[in-house]
C-alpha positions in Angstrom: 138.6 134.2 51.9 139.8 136.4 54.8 140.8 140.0 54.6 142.2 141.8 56.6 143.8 145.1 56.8 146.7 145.6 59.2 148.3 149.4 58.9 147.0 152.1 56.5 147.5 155.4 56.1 144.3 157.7 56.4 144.8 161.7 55.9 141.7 163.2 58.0 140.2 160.2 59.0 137.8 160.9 61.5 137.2 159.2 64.7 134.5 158.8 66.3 133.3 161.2 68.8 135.0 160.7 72.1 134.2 164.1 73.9 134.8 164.4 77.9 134.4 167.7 80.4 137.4 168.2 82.2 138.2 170.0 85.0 141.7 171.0 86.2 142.8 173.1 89.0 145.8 175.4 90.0 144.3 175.8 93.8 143.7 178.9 95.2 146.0 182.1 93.5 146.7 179.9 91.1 149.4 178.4 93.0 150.2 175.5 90.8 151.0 174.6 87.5 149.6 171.9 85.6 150.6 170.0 83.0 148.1 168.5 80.4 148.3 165.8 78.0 145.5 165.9 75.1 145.6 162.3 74.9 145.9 161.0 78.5 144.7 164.0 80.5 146.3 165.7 83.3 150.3 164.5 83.5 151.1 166.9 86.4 150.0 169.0 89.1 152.9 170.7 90.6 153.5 173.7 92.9 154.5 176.8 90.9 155.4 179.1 93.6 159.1 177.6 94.6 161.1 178.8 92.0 163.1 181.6 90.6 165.0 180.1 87.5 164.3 177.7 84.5 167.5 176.9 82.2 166.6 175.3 79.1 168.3 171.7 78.2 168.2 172.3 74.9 172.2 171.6 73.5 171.9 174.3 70.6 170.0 176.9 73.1 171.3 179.0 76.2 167.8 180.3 76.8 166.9 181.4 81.1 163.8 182.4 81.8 162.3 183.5 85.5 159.0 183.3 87.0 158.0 186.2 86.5 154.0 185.4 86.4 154.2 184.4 89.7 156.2 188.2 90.9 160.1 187.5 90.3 161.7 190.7 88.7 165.0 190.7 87.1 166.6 193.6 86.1 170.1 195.0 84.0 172.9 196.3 86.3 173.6 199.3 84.1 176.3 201.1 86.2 178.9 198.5 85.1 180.1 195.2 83.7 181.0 191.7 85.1 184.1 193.7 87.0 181.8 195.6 89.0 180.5 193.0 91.1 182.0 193.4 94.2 181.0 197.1 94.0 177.2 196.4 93.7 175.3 197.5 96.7 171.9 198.3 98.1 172.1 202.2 96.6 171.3 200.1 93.1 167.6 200.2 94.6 167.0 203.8 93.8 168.2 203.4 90.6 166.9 200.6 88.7 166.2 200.0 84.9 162.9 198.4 83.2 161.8 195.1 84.2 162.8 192.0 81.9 160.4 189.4 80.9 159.8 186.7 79.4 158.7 185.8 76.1 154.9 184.7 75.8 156.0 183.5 72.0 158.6 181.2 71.8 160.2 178.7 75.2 163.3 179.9 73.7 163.5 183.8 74.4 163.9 184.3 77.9 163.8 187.8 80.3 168.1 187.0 80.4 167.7 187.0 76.7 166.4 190.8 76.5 169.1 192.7 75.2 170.3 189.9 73.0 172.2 191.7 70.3 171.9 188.4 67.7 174.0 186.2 67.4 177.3 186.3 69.2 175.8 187.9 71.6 172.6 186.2 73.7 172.3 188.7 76.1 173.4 187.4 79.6 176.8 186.3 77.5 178.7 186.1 74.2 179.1 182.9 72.2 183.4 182.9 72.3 184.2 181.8 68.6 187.4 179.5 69.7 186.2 177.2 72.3 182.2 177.8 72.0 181.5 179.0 75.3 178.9 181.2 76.3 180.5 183.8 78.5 178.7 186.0 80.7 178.9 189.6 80.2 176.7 191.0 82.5 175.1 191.8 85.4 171.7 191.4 87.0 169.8 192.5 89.9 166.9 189.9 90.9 163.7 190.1 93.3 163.1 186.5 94.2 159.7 184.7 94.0 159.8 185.0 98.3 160.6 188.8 97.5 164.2 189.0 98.6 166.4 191.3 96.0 169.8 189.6 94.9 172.9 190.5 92.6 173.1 187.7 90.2 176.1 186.9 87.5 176.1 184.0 85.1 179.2 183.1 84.6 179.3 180.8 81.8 177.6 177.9 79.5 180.3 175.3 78.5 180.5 173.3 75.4 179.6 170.0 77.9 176.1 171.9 78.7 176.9 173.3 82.4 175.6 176.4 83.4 178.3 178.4 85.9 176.8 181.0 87.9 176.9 182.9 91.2 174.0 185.2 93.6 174.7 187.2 96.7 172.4 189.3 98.7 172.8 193.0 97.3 175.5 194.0 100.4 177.7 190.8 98.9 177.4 188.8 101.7 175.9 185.3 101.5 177.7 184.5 98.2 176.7 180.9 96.5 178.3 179.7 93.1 176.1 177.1 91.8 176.4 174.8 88.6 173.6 172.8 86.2 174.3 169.9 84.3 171.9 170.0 81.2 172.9 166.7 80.1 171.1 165.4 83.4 168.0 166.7 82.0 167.7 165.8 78.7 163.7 164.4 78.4 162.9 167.7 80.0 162.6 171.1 78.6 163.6 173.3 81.5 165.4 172.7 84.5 164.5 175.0 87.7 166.6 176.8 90.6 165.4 178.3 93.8 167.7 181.6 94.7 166.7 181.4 98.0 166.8 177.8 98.9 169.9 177.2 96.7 168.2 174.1 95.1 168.2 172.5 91.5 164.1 171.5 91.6 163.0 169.0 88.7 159.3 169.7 88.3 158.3 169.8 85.0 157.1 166.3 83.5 158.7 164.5 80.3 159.0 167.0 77.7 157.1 164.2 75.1 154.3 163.6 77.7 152.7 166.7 77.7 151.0 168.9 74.9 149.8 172.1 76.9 150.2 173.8 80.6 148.0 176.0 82.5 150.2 178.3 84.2 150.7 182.2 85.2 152.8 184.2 82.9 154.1 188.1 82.2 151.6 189.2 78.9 151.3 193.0 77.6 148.0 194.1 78.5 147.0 197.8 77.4 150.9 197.9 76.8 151.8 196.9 79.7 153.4 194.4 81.4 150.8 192.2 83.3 150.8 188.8 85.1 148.1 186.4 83.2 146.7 183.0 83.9 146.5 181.1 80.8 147.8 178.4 78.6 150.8 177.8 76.7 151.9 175.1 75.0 154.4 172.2 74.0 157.5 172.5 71.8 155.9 171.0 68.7 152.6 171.5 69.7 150.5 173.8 67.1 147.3 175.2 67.7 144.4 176.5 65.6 142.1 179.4 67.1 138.2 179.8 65.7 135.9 182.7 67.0 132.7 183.6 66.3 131.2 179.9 66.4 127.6 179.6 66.7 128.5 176.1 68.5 131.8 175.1 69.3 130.9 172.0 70.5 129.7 170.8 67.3 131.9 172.5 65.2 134.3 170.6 63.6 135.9 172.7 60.3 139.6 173.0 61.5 141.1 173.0 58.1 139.3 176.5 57.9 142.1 178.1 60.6 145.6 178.4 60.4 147.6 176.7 62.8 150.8 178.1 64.0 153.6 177.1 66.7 153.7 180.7 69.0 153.2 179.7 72.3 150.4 181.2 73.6 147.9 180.7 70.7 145.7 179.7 73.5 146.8 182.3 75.8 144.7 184.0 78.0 141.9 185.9 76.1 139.5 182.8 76.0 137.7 184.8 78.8 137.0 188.4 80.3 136.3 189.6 84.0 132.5 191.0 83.7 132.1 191.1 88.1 133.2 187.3 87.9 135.0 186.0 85.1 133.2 184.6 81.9 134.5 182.2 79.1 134.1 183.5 75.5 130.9 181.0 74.5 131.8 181.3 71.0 135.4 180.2 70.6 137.1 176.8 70.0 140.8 175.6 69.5 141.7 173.0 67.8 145.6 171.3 69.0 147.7 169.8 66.7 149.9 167.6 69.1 153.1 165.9 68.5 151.6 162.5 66.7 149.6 164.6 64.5 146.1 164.3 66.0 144.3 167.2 66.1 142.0 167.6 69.0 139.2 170.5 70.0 139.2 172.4 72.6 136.0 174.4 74.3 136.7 176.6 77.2 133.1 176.0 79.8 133.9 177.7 82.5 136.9 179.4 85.0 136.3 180.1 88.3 139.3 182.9 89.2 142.2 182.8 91.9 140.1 181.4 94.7 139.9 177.5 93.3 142.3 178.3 89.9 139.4 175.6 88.8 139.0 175.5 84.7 136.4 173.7 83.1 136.6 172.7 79.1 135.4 170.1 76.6 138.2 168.4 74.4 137.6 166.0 71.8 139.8 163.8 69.1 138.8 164.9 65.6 141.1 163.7 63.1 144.0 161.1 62.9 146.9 161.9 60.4 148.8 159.4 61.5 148.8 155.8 60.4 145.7 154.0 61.5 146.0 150.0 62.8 142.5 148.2 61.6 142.7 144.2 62.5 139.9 143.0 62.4 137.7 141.0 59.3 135.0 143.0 59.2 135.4 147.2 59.2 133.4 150.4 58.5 134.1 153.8 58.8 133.1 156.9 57.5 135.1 160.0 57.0 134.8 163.1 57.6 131.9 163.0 59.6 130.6 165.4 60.6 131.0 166.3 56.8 129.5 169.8 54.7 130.5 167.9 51.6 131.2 164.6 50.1 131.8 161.7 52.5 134.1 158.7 51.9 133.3 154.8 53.0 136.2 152.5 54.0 135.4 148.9 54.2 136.7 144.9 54.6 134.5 142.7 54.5 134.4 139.0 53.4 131.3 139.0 51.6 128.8 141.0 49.6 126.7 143.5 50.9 124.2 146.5 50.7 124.6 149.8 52.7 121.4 151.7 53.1 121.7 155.4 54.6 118.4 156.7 56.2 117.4 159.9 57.6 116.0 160.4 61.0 112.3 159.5 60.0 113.5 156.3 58.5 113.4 157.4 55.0 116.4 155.7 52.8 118.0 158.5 50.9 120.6 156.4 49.3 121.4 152.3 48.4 124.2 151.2 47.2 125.7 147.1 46.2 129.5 146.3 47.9 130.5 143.5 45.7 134.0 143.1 47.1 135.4 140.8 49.2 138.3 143.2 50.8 139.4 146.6 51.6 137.5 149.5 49.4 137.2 152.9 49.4 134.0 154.4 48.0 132.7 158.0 47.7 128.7 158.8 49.4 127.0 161.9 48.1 126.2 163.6 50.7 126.7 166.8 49.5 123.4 166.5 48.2 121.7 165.5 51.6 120.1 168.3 53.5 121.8 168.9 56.8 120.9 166.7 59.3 121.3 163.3 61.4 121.8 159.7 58.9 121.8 156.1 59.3 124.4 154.1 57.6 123.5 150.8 57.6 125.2 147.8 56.2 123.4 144.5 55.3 124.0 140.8 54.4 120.3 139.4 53.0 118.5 140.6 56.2 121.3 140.7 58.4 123.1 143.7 59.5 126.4 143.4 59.8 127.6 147.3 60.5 125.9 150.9 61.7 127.0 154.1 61.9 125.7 157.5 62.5 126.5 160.1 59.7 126.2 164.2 60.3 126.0 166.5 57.3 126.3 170.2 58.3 
């Protein structure tokens, strides 16, 4: 009689080790960003130093964030509103208010969003209550990322997801209104503008492709603001931080850490500059991505602004997510590595014994499979000392499965 199973559902059911050194690089001053997919490796490599402007495609968000890692500044006219425009000029130079940044938390709170008020008001405009416009209210003076200082309005966000908005040099001349159609954009997050070069630039990759990017970004360091290379990631992307590992690269107890959704759980910190930089040797992360698979992540090595080259170790862990087994005969053993009890899942046609024997070839445990289809049995290991096991499976003196077993 044939069995077989086609689609189960396994919570924490461990795969077997798959770990690979990767190396990814943002070229000298960390000119590039790159986009990185846990499961399929790096998505994008893309030049991160030709833009000025990312408007989010989100329907329900008005969110516009700058590049402000990478040295564009954006600041509030304070001297008037939208009905000052024509009045701005260069005197505004000597008279300038703080910086805006950025959000290193959340996608969705950008430098524009500052001095968001709450809802109606979202900063750079007011939600309008009859025809659910977002109408711009203020002012804004802008360095670009080529270092060339602007006046910059946004008009308006309609209910059909355009963005309305309009830049001049500080003395008025060279005026450009300009317009973004979200709804061209939709499998993205962002969509980017270049001030200077008055062009719409789609960069980043499908927002479902990619899980986390290594990028430069505005962080508060001593309590102040401070360009950073580091990593932020995905919407729906959670991550998972352990420190204080004797071995990250073997460690495996993720259930242990709390994983939240802020942005830059990753961030920057995973290394220190001590005369040339040095990765912190006893930290891993573990990534909860968008299927539910939750990956490890070891920082090896970063080599600073003259390659932008980073080195780290990532690995698949655990599968939450259904499992597809089609085949007659299957073992596997989860969790493993394990600290306590480990289960065995098995189909196969006929009846068999699974020995488990430690590294000098001692069998520690024996146990009879009398059934002809999928089962799910418990192993003591809890009991075994830490260490490296043999499971072996046998039909008379046939083996039919192996597998290796670590108890921590």
């Amino acid at each position: 009689m044939k069995y077989t199973l086609t689609i189960i559902t396994i919570i924490l059911f461990y795969i077997s080790p798959q770990a690979q050194t990767v190396q990814i690089s943002m070229g000298n001053n960390y000119a590039n960003q790159v986009f990185y997919s846990m499961q399929n490796g790096e998505i994008k490599n893309i030049s991160n130093d030709n833009w000025d402007l990312a408007f989010t495609t989100d329907q329900y968000a008005s969110t516009i964030r700058t590049n402000d890692g990478k040295g564009v500044e954006l600041y509030t006219y304070h001297l008037g509103d939208t009905s000052d425009w024509q009045n701005i000029n260069v005197s505004i130079m000597n008279n300038l208010s703080s910086g805006m940044y950025n959000s290193e938390i959340s996608w969705y709170d950008g430098a524009f969003e500052n001095n968001s008020l709450g809802h109606p008001d979202y900063g750079w405009g007011v939600y309008n209550m009859i025809n659910h416009n977002v109408t711009g209210d203020s002012l804004y003076i802008i360095k670009t990322i080529n270092g060339n200082w602007k006046k910059i309005w946004i008009h308006e966000l309609t209910t059909a997801g355009e963005y309305i908005f309009k830049f001049a040099n500080l003395d008025g001349s060279n005026e450009i209104t300009q317009s973004i159609l979200k709804t061209n954009y939709t499998d993205k997050n962002f969509i980017y503008f270049s001030i200077d070069q008055n062009t719409i630039i789609d960069r980043e990759p499908i927002s479902s492709e990619w899980d986390i990017t290594f990028t430069k970004y505005i962080s508060p360091v001593q309590a102040m603001p401070y360009p950073v290379t580091g990593v932020l990631t995905n919407n729906n992307t959670e991550v998972a931080k352990a420190t204080g590992v004797t071995d990250p690269l073997t460690y495996f107890d993720y259930s242990n850490h709390n994983f939240n959704n802020e942005i830059n759980s990753i961030g920057y910190d995973w290394k220190s500059y001590q005369g040339s930089f040095v990765v912190d040797a006893n930290r891993c992360y573990f990534i909860k991505d968008k299927n539910e698979n939750i990956w490890r992540l070891v920082f090896n090595s970063f080599d600073g602004m003259s390659t932008g080259n980073i080195e780290f170790n990532t690995e698949l862990i655990f599968n939450t997510s259904s499992v597809n087994i089609n085949k007659t005969n299957s073992l596997n053993v989860f969790p493993n590595p394990t600290t306590q009890n480990t289960n065995l899942i098995f189909d196969f046609e006929e009846e068999c014994l699974i020995n488990i024997y430690d590294i000098y070839g001692l069998k520690v445990y024996s146990k009879q499979l009398n059934s002809e289809g999928l089962e799910l049995i418990n192993l003591p290991t809890e009991k075994f000392d830490a260490g490296l096991y043999f499971l072996v499976v046998y039909k008379e003196n046939r083996v039919l499965a192996k597998e290796k077993l670590i108890v921590q």
